[in-house]
C-alpha positions in Angstrom: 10.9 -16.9 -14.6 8.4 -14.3 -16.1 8.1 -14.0 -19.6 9.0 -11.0 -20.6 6.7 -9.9 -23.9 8.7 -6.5 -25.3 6.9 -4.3 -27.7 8.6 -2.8 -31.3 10.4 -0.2 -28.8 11.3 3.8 -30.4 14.8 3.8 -31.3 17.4 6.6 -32.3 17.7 10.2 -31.9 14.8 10.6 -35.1 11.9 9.9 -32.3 13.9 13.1 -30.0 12.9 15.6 -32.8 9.3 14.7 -32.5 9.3 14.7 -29.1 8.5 11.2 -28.3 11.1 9.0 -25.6 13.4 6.5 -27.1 16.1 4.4 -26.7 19.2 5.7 -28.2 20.3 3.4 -30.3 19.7 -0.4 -30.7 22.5 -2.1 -28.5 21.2 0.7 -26.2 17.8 -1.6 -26.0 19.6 -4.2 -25.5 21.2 -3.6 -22.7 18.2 -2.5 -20.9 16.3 -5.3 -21.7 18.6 -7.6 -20.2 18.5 -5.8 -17.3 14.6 -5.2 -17.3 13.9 -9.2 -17.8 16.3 -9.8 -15.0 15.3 -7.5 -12.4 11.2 -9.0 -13.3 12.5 -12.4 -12.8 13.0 -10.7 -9.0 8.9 -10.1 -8.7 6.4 -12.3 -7.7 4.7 -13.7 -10.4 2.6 -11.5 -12.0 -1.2 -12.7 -13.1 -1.7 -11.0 -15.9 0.6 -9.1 -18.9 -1.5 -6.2 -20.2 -0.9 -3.7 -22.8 -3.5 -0.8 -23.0 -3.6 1.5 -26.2 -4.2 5.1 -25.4 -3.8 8.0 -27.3 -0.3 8.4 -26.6 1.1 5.5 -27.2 0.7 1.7 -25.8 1.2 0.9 -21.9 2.1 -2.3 -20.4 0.6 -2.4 -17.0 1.0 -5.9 -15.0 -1.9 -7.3 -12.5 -0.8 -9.1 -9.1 -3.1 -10.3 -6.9 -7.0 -10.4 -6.8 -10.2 -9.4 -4.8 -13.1 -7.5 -4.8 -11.6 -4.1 -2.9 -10.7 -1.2 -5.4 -7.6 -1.7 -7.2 -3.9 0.1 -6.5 -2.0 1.3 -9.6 1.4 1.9 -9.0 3.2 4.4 -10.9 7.2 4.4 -10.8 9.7 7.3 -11.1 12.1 9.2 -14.1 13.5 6.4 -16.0 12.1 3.7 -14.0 9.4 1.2 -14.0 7.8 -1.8 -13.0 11.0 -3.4 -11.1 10.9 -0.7 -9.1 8.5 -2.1 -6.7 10.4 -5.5 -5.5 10.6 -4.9 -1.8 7.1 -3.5 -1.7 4.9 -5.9 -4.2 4.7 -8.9 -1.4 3.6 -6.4 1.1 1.6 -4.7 -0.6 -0.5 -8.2 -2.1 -2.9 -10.0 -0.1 -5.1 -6.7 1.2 -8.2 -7.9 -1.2 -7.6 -5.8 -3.7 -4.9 -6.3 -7.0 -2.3 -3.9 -7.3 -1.1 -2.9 -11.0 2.0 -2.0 -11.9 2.6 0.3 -14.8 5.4 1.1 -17.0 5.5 4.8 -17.4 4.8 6.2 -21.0 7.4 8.0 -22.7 10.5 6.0 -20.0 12.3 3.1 -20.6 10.1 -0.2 -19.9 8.0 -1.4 -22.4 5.5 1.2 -22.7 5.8 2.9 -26.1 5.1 6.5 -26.7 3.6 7.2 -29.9 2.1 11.2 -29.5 4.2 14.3 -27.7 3.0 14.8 -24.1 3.7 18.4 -23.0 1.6 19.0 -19.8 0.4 17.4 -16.6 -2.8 17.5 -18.7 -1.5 15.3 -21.2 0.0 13.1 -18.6 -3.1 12.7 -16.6 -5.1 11.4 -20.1 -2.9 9.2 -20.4 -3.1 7.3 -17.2 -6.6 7.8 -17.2 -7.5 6.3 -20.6 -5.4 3.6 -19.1 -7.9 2.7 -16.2 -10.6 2.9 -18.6 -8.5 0.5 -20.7 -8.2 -1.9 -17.8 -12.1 -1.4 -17.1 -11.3 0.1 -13.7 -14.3 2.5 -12.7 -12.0 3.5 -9.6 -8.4 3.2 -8.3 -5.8 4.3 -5.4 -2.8 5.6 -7.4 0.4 5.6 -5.7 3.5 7.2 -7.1 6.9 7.6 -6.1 8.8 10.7 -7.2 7.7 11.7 -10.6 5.1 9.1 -10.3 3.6 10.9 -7.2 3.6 13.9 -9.6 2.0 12.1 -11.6 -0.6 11.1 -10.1 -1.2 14.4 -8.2 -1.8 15.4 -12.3 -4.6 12.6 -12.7 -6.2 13.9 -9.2 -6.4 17.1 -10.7 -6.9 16.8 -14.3 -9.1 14.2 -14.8 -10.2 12.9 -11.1 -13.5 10.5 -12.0 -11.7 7.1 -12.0 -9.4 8.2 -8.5 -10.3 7.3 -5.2 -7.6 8.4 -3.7 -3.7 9.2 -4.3 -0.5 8.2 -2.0 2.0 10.3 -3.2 6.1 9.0 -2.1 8.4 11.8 -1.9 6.7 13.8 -5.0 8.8 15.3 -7.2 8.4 19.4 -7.9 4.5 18.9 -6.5 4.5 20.8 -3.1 8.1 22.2 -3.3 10.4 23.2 -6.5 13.2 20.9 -7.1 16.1 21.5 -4.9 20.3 22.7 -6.7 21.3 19.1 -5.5 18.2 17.5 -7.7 19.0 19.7 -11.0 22.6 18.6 -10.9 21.4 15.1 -10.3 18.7 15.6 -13.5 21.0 16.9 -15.7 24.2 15.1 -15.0 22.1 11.8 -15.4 21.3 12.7 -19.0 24.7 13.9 -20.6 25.7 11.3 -23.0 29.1 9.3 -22.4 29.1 10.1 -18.5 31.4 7.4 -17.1 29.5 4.6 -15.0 31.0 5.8 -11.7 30.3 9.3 -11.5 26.7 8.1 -12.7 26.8 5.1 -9.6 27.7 8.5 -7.7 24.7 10.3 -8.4 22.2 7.4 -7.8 24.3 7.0 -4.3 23.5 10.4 -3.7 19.5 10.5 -4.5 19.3 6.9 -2.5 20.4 8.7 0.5 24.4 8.4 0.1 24.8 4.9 -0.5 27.7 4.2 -2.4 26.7 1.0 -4.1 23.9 1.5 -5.6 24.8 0.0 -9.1 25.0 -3.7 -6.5 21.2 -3.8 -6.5 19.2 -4.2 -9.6 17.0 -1.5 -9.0 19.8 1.1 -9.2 21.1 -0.8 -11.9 17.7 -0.7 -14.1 17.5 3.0 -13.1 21.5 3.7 -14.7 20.5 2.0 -17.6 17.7 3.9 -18.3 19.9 7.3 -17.8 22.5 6.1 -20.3 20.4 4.2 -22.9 17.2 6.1 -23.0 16.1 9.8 -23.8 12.9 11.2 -22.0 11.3 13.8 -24.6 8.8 15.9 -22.5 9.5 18.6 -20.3 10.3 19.2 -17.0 7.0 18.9 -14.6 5.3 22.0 -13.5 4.9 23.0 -10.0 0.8 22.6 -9.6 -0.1 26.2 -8.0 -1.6 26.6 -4.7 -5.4 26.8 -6.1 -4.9 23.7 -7.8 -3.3 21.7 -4.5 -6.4 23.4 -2.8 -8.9 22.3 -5.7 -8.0 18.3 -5.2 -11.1 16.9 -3.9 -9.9 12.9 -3.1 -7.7 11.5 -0.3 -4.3 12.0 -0.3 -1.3 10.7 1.9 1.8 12.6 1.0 4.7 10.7 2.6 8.0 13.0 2.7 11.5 12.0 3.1 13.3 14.0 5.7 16.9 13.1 3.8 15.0 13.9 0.2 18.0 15.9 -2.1 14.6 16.2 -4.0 13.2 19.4 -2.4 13.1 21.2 1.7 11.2 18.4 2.9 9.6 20.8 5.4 9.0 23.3 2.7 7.1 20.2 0.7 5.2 19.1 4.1 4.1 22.5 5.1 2.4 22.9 1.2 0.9 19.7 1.3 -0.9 20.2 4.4 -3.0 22.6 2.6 -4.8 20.2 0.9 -8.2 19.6 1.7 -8.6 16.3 2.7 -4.2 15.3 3.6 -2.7 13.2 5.6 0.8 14.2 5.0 4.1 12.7 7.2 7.5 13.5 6.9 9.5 10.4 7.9 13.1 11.8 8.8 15.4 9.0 8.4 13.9 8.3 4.8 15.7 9.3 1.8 14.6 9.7 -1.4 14.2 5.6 -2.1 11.6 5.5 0.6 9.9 3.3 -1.0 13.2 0.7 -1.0 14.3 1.8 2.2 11.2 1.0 4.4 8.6 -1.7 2.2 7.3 -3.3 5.3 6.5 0.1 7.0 5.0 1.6 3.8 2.4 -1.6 3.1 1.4 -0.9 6.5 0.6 2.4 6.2 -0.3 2.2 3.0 -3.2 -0.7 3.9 -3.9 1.7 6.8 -4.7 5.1 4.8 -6.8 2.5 2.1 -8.8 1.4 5.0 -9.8 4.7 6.0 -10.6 5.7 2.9 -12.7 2.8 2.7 -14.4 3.1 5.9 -15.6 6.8 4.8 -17.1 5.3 1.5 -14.6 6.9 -0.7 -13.0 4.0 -2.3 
């Protein structure tokens, strides 16, 4: 059983009004800590519990794994975090290099926002004050959803530290956000939204699965829609000079079933990176990430290798 060390965590709407994430109330804590601790106790071990100070707030960031090859930093989605990543953390380990797993500031986990972040700018300072923090000189970053956004933001706002980005059904970073993802966004956040119709719209971002609230993941995620408020904005659609300015590797893996955006819309603006590898894997839906973890570490190790072999990271 891991440990679980949680931080003095923001609570009450007070925090809302200076535009810093908290949980709503205390019980609300509660309840997603019991859920957080269980769903860790469904990780491998991790070999380290870090928690980096930045300037907007503290992040907890756990290592698995060692080695000498440059170091994968995993970045979850809207009110997700670290659990995220059970079906792909044992493929993903062993590849001689340690992966870290962050808790996103400003969402539910136990990273805890402490200054307003309101642009990719901000966002990007963040994540990379938390490399330097962990005395990493470079990293992959790989993302799923908002945390592909996110760390398209790091690629372009402050790229010294990244060697290279794997981006996993980015949210609004190719292609806007489609109707089906607004209602999704919204309806997740309206307080006192009975659990079913909530289950319902997890079902439908996961690809139409009706039981999503069965497996810890989707029950992390509907915990973190009822019992914590995000307090930044929506992200902004990066223009087609800044996808064109990116100068590091990227593999942009789209989900043909997304509800997120047109996945052919997304591929077709990715493609104009300058150094892409972009894929849209039709069957996928949004959970890509949950839905194929043997394929991803495979192609995920494959990507990291070429990158490798052309002395980039």
């Amino acid at each position: 059983m891991t440990e679980i060390s949680f931080p003095e965590p923001r609570i009450g709407p007070a925090w809302a009004r200076r535009r810093i994430g908290a949980f709503r109330d205390a019980a609300a804590f509660e309840r997603f800590a019991a859920v957080y601790r269980e769903a860790m106790d469904g990780l491998p071990g991790p070999d380290e519990q870090l928690t980096v100070d930045t300037s907007y707030g503290t992040v907890r960031v756990y290592r698995f794994g060692s080695g000498e090859g440059v170091p994968l930093v995993l970045m979850p989605g809207r009110q997700s975090c670290t659990p995220l990543w059970r079906a792909n953390l044992p493929g993903l380990l062993g590849s001689g290099r340690p992966v870290y797993a962050v808790d996103g500031l400003g969402e539910p986990g136990c990273s805890v926002q402490s200054a307003p972040m309101t642009s990719g700018a901000d966002q990007a300072a963040w994540i990379d004050e938390m490399l330097a923090g962990l005395a990493l000189r470079r990293a992959h970053v790989l993302g799923v959803s908002i945390g592909g956004w996110l760390a398209v933001q790091v690629a372009l706002h402050r790229p010294e530290r990244v060697a290279s980005v794997i981006a996993l059904d980015p949210a609004n970073t190719f292609a806007p956000l489609s109707w089906k993802m607004l209602v999704v966004s919204l309806g997740s956040v309206i307080p006192g939204m009975p659990e079913g119709l909530r289950n319902r719209l997890l079902g439908w971002i996961s690809g139409g699965i009706d039981n999503a609230s069965e497996h810890i993941e989707g029950r992390l995620i509907a915990s973190g829609m009822r019992d914590f408020k995000v307090s930044f904005p929506a992200p902004a659609l990066p223009g087609a000079d800044e996808l064109r300015s990116i100068g590091v590797p990227v593999l942009a893996l789209i989900a043909g079933r997304s509800i997120v955006h047109d996945a052919r819309k997304a591929a077709a603006r990715a493609r104009t990176l300058r150094d892409g590898t972009v894929e849209i894997w039709p069957e996928a839906s949004h959970a890509i990430n949950g839905e194929y973890p043997e394929r991803l570490a495979e192609r995920v190790h494959a990507f990291l290798d070429g990158v490798h072999r052309n002395g980039q990271g």
